[in-house]
Rosetta silent file (secondary structure, phi, psi, omega in degrees, C-alpha in Angstrom):
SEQUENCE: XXXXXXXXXXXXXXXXXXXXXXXXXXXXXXXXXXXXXXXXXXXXXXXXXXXXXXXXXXXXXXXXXXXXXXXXXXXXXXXXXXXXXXXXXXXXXXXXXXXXXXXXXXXXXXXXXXXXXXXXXXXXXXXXXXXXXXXXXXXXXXXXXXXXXXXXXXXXXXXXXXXXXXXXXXXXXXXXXXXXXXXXXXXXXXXXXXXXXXXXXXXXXXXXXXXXXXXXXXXXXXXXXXXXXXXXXXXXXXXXXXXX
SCORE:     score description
SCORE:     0.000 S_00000001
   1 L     0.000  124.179 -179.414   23.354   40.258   36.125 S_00000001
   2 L   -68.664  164.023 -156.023   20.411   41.313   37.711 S_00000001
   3 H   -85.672  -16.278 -174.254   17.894   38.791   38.813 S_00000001
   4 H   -66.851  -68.818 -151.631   15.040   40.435   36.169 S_00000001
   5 H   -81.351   -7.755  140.315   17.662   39.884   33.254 S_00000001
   6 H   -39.606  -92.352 -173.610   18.389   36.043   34.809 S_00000001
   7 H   -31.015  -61.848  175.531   15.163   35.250   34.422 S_00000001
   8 H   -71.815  -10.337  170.456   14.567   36.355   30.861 S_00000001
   9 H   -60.078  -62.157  178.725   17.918   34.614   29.849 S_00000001
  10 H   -50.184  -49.446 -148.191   16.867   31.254   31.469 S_00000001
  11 H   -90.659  -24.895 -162.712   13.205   31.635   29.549 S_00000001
  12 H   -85.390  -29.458  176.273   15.055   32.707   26.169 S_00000001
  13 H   -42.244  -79.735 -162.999   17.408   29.517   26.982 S_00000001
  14 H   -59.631    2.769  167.508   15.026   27.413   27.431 S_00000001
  15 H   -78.467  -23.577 -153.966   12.847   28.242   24.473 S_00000001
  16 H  -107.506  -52.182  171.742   15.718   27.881   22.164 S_00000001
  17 H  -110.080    3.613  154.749   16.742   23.998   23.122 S_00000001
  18 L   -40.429  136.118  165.845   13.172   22.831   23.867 S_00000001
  19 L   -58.803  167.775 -170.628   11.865   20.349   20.453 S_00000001
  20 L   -86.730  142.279  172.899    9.185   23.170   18.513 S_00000001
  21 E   -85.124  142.675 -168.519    5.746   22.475   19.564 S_00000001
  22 L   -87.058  157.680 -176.068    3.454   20.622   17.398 S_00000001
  23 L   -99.921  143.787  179.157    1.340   22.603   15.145 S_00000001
  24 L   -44.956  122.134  152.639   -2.290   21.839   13.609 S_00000001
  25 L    -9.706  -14.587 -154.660   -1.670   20.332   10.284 S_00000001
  26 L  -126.909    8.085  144.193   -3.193   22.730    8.305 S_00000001
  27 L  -144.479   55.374 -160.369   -0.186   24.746    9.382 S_00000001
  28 L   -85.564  132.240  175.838    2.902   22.712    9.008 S_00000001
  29 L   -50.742  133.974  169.628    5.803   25.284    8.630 S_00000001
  30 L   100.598  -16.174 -171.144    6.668   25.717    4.775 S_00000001
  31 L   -75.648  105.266  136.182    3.191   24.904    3.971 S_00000001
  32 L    21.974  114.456  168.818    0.553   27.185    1.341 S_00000001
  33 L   -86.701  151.651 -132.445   -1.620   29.105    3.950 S_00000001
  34 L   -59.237  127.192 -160.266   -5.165   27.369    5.098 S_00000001
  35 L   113.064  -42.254 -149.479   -7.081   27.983    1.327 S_00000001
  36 L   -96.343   14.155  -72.692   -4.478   27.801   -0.492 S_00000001
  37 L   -19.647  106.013  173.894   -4.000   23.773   -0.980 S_00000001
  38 L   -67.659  127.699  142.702   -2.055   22.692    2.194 S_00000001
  39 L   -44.675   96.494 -161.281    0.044   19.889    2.484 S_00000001
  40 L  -126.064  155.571 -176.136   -0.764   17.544    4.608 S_00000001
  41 L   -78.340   27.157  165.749    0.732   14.147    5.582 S_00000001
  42 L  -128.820   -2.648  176.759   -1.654   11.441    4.368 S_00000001
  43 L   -81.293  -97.865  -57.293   -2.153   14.049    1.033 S_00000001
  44 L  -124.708  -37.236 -162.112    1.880   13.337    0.906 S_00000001
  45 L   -76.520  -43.479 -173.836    1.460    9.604    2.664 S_00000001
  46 L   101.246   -2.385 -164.917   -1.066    8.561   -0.303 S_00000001
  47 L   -98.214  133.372  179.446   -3.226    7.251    2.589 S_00000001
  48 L   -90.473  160.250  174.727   -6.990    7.901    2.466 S_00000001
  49 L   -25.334  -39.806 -157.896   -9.917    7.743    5.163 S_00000001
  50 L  -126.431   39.685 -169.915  -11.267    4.757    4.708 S_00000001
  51 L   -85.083 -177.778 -164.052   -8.207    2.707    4.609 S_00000001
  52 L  -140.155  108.125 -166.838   -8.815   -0.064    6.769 S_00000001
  53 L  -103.049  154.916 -158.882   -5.246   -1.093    8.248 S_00000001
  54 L  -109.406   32.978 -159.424   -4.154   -4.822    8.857 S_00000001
  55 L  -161.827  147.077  142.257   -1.030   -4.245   11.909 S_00000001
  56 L   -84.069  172.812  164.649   -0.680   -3.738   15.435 S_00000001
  57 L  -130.001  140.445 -153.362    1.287   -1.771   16.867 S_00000001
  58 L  -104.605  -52.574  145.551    3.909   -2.923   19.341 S_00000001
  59 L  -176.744 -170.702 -141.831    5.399   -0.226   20.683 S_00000001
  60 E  -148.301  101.068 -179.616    6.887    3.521   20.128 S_00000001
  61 E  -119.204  138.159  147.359   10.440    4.985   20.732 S_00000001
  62 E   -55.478   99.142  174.027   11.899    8.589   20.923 S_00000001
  63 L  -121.836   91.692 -169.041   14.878    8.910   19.288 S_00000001
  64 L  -110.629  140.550 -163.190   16.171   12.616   19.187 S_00000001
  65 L  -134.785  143.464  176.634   19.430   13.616   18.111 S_00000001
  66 L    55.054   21.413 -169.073   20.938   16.881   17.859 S_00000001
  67 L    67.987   54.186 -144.915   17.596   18.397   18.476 S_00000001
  68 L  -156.267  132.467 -175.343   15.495   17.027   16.294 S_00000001
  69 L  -126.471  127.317 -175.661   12.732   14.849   17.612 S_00000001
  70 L  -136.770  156.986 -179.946   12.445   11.561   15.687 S_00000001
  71 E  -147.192  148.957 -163.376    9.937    8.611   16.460 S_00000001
  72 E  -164.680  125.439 -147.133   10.101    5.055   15.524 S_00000001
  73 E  -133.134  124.918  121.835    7.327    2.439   15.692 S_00000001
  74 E    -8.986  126.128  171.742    6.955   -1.155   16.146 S_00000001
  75 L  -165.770  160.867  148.018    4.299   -3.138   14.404 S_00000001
  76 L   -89.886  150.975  171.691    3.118   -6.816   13.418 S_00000001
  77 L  -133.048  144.933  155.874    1.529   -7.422   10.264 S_00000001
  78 L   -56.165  174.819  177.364   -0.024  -10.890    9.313 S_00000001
  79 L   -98.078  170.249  127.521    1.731  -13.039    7.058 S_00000001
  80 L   131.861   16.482  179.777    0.650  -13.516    3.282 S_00000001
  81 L   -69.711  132.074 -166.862   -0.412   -9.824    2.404 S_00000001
  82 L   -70.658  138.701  175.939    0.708   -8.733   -1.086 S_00000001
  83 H   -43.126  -58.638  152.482    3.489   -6.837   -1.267 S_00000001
  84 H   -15.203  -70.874 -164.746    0.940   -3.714   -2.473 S_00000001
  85 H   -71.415  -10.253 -153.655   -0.933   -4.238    0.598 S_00000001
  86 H   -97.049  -56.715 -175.286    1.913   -4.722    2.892 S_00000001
  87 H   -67.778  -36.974 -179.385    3.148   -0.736    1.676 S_00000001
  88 H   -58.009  -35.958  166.002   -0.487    0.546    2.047 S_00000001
  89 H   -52.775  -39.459  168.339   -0.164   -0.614    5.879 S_00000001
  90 H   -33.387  -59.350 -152.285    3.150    0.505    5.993 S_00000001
  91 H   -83.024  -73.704  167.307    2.335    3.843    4.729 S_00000001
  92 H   -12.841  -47.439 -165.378   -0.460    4.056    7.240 S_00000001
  93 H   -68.498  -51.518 -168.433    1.879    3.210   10.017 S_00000001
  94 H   -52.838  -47.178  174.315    4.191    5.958    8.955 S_00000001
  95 H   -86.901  -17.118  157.190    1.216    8.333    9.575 S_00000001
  96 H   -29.642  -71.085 -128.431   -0.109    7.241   12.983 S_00000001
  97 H   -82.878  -55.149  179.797    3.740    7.189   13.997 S_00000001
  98 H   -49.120  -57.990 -158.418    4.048   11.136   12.362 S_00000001
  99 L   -85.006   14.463 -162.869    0.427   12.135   13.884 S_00000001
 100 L  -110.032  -52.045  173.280    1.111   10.533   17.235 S_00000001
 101 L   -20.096  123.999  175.715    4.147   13.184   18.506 S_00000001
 102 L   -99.344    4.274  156.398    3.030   15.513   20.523 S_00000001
 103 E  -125.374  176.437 -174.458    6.022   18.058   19.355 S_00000001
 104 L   -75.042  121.623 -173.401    6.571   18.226   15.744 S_00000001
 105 L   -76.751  134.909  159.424    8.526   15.445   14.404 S_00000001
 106 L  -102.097   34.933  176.359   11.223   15.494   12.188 S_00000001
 107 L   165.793  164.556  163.426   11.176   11.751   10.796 S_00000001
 108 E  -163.066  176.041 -146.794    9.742    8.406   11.455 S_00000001
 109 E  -164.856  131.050  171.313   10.302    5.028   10.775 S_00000001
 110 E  -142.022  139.517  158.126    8.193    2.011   11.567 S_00000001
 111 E   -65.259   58.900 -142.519    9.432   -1.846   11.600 S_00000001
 112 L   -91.895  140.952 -173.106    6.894   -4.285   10.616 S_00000001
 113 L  -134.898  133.421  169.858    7.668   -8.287   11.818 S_00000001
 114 L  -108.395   32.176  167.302    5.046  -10.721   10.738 S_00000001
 115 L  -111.761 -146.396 -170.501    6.119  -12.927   14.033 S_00000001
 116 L  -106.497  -43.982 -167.782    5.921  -12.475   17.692 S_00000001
 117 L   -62.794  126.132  157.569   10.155  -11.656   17.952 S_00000001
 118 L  -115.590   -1.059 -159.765   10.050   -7.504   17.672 S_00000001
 119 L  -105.167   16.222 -151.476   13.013   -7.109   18.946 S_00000001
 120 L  -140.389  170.000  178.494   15.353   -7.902   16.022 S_00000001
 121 L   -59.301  134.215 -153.370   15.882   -7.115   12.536 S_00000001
 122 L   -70.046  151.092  177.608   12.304   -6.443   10.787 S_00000001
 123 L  -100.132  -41.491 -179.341   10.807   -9.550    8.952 S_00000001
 124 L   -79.310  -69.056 -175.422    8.520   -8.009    7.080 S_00000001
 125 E  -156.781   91.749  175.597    8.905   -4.221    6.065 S_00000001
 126 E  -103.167  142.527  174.420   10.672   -0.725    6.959 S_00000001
 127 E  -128.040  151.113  165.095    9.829    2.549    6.058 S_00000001
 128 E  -106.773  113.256  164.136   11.014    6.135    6.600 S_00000001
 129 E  -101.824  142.795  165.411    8.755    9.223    6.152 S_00000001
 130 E   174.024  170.561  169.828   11.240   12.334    6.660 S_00000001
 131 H   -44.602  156.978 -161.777   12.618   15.169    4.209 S_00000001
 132 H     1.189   37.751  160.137   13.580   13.145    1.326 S_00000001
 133 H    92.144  -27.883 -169.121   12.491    9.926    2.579 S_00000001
 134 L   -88.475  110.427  162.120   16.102    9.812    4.627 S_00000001
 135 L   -74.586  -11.310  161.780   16.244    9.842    8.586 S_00000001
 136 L   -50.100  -56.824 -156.314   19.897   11.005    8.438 S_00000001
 137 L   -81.459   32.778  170.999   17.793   14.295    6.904 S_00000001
 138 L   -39.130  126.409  175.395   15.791   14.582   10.046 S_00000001
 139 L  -155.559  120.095  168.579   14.741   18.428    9.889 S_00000001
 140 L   -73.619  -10.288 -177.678   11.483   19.873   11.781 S_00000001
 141 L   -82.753  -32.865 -171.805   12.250   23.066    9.593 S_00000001
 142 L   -80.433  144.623 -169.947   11.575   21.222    6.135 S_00000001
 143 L   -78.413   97.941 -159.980    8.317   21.583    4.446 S_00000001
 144 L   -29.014  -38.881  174.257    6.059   18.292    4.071 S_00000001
 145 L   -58.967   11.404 -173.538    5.970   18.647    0.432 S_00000001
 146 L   -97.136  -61.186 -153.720    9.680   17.828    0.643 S_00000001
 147 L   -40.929  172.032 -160.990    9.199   14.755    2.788 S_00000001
 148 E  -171.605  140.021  154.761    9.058   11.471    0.963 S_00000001
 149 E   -95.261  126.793 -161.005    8.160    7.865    2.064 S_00000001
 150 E  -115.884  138.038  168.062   10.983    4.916    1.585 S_00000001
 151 E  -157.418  140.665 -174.437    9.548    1.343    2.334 S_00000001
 152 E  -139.385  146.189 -170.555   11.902   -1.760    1.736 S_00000001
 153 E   -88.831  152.896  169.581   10.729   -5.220    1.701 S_00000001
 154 L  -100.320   82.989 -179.381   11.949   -8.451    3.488 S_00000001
 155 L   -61.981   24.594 -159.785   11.694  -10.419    0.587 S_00000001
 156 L  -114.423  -14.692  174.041   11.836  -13.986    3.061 S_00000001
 157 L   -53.254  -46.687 -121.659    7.917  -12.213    3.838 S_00000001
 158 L  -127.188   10.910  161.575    6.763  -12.758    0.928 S_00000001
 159 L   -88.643  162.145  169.586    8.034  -16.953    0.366 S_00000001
 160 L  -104.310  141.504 -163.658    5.523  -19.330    1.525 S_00000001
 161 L   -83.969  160.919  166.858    5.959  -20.585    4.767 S_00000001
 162 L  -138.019  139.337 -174.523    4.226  -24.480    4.871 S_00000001
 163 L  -114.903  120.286  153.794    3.763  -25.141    8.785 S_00000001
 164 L   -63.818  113.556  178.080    3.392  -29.121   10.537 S_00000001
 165 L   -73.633  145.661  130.484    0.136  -29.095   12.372 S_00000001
 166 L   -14.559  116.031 -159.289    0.179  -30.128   15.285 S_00000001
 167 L    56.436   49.587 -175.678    0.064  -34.381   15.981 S_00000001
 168 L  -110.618  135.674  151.462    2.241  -34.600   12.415 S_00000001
 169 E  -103.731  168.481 -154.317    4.655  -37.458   13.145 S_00000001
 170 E  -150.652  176.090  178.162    7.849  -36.595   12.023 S_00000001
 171 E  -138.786  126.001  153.920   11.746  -37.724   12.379 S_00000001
 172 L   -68.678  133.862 -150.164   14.737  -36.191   13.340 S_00000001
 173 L  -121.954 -167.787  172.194   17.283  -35.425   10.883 S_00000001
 174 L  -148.259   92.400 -178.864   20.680  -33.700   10.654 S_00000001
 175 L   -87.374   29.253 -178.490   20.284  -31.031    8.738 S_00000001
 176 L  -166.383   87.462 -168.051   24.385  -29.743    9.198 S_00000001
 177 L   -81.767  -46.250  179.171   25.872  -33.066    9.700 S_00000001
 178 L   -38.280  -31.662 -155.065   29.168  -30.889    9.496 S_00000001
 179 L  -112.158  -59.297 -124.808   28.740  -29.010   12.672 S_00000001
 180 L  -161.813  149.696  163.734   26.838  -31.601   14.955 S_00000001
 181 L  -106.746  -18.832 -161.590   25.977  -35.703   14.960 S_00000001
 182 L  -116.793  168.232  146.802   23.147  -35.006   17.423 S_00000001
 183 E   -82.104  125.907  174.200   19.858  -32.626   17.702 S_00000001
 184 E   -65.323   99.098  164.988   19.689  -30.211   20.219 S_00000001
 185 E   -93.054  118.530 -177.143   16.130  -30.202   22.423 S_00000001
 186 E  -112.333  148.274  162.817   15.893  -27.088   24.438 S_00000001
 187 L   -57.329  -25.995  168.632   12.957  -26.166   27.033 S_00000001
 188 L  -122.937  129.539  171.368   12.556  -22.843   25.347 S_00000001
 189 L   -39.570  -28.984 -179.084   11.344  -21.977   21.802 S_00000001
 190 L  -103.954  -10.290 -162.177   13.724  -18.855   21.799 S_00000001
 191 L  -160.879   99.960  173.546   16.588  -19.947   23.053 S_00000001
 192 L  -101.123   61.837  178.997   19.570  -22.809   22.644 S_00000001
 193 L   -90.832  177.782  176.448   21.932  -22.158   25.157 S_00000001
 194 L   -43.970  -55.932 -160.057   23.962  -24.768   27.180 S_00000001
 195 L   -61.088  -53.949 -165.538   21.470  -23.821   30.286 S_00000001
 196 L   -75.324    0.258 -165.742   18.344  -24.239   28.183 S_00000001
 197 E   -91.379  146.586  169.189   19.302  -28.098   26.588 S_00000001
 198 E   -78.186  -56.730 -157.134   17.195  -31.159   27.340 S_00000001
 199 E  -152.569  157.193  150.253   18.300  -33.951   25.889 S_00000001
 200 E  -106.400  140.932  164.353   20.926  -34.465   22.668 S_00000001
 201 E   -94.889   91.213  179.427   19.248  -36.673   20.246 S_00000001
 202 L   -51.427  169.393  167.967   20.257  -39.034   17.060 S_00000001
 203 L   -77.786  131.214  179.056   18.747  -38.618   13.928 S_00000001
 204 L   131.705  -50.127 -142.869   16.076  -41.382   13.395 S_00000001
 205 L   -61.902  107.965  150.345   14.237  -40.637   16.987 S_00000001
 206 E   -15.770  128.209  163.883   10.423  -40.862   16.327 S_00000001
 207 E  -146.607  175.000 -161.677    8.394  -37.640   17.253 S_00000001
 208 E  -151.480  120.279 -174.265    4.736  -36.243   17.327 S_00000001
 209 E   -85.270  167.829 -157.148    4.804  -32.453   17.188 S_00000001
 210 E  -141.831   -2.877 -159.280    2.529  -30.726   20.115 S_00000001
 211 E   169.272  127.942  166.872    3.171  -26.990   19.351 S_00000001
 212 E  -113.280  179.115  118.744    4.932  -24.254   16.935 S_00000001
 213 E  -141.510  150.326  175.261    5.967  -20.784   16.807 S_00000001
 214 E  -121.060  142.314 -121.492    7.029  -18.548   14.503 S_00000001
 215 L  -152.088   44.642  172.630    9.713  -16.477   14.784 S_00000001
 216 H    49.592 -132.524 -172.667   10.073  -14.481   11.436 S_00000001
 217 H   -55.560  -22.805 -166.671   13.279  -14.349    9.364 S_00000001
 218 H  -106.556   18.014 -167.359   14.718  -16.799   12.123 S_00000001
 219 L    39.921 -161.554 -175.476   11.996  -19.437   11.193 S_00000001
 220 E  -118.850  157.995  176.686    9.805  -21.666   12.583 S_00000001
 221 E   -95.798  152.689 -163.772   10.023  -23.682   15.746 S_00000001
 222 E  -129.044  156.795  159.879    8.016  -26.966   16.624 S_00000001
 223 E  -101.526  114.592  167.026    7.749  -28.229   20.126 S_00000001
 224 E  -139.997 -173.225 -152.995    7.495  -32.102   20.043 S_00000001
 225 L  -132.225  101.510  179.616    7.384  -34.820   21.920 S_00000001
 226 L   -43.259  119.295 -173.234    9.338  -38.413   21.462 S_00000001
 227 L  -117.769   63.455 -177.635    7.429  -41.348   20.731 S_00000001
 228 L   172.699  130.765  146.706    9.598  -44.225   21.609 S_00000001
 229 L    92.612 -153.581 -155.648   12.364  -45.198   24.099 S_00000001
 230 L   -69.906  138.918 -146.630   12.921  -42.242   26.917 S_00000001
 231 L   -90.582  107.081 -167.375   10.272  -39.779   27.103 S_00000001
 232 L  -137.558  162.305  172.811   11.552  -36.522   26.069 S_00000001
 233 L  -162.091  110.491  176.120    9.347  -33.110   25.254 S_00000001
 234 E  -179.047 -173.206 -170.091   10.877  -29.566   24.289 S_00000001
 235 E   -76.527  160.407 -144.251   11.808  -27.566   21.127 S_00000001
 236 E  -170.645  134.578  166.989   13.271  -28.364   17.689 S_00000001
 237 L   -82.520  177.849 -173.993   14.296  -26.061   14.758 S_00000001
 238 H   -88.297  -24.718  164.108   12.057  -27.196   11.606 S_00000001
 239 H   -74.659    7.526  177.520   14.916  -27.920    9.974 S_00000001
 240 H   -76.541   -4.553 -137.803   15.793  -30.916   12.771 S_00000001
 241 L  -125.574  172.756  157.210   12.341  -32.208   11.586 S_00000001
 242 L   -97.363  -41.000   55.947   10.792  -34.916    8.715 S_00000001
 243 L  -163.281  110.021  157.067    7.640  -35.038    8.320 S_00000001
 244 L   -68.917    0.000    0.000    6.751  -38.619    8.135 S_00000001
């Protein structure tokens, strides 16, 4: 093979397994040409201009399989937003997460958590935008008017949480008398391994909570502080706690 006809092989390779570069909107393959009504993915998303969106965003992953470029986004939402309002954010997210690729995507997905933990099964909300709403149908070839938004609820979002402020005394309990006689105090809010325990506790011991977090679908945690016989201070599930 001559080194001319190398060279265009290697350029036609690499052309060929490369993701498709993205294209202006207003020419998404499959699409009515520019006049004609285009499709575009906030016509398709439902989301308008002047939406005003309530989430962060947490972070952004590449996931492409079989050559197909897919993206999938991280977000917080507050908690108590109506289940409406929760999908309009959603549905936002899904187009940032679409309009953010810099080659043309063929799905996204975003996660919504209304805690701090991202890193775990969503508390809040997930949706798919891809051909027929399905990320299994990942396709950069299919035509937005195919494409379809899916958004499924955490219905544990949308209970009301009631939180102990901070200097609530309270008592320790046994809420699984079955499994344990004592409560476990660990030094970290996240984590109740052997390495991480304080103290074991009875049920009865006085306490004055000093500190929460919450920590979605996995509830919430209170950092307190004992107020009687040895001086203890670390974490508690909420269900360890009483509220006196």
């Amino acid at each position: 093979m001559t080194r001319l006809a190398l060279m265009g092989f290697l350029f036609l390779f690499t052309a060929c397994s490369s993701p498709p570069p993205k294209e202006p909107e207003a020419a998404v393959p499959g699409a009515a040409e520019p006049g004609a009504g285009v499709t575009r993915a906030a016509e398709v998303l439902g989301v308008g201009t002047d939406f005003a969106p309530k989430y962060t965003i947490v972070r952004t992953e590449r996931f492409d399989f079989a050559g197909t470029p897919r993206l999938s986004m991280r977000v917080t939402v507050p908690r108590g937003l109506p289940r409406a309002e929760l999908e309009a954010n959603m549905r936002h997210a899904l187009l940032r997460a679409y309009e953010s690729g810099p080659v043309r995507l063929g799905a996204v997905s975003v996660l919504a958590y209304s805690s701090e933990k991202t890193d775990g099964v969503f508390d809040a909300a997930s949706a798919n935008f891809a051909p027929g709403g399905k990320w299994s149908a990942a396709s950069t070839d299919v035509p937005l008017s195919s494409w379809q938004a899916q958004v499924t609820f955490a219905d544990s979002y949308f209970q009301e949480r009631v939180y102990l402020a901070t200097g609530t005394l309270a008592v320790l309990v046994l809420a699984h008398p079955e499994f344990s006689q004592t409560i476990d105090l660990s030094r970290k809010a996240e984590r109740w391994l052997a390495e991480d325990l304080l103290a074991e506790l009875k049920p009865g011991v006085p306490v004055v909570i000093v500190g929460q977090k919450d920590f979605g679908i996995a509830g919430v945690r209170y950092e307190v502080k004992t107020t009687s016989g040895k001086k203890h201070r670390g974490w508690v599930h909420s269900f360890d706690l009483k509220a006196e």
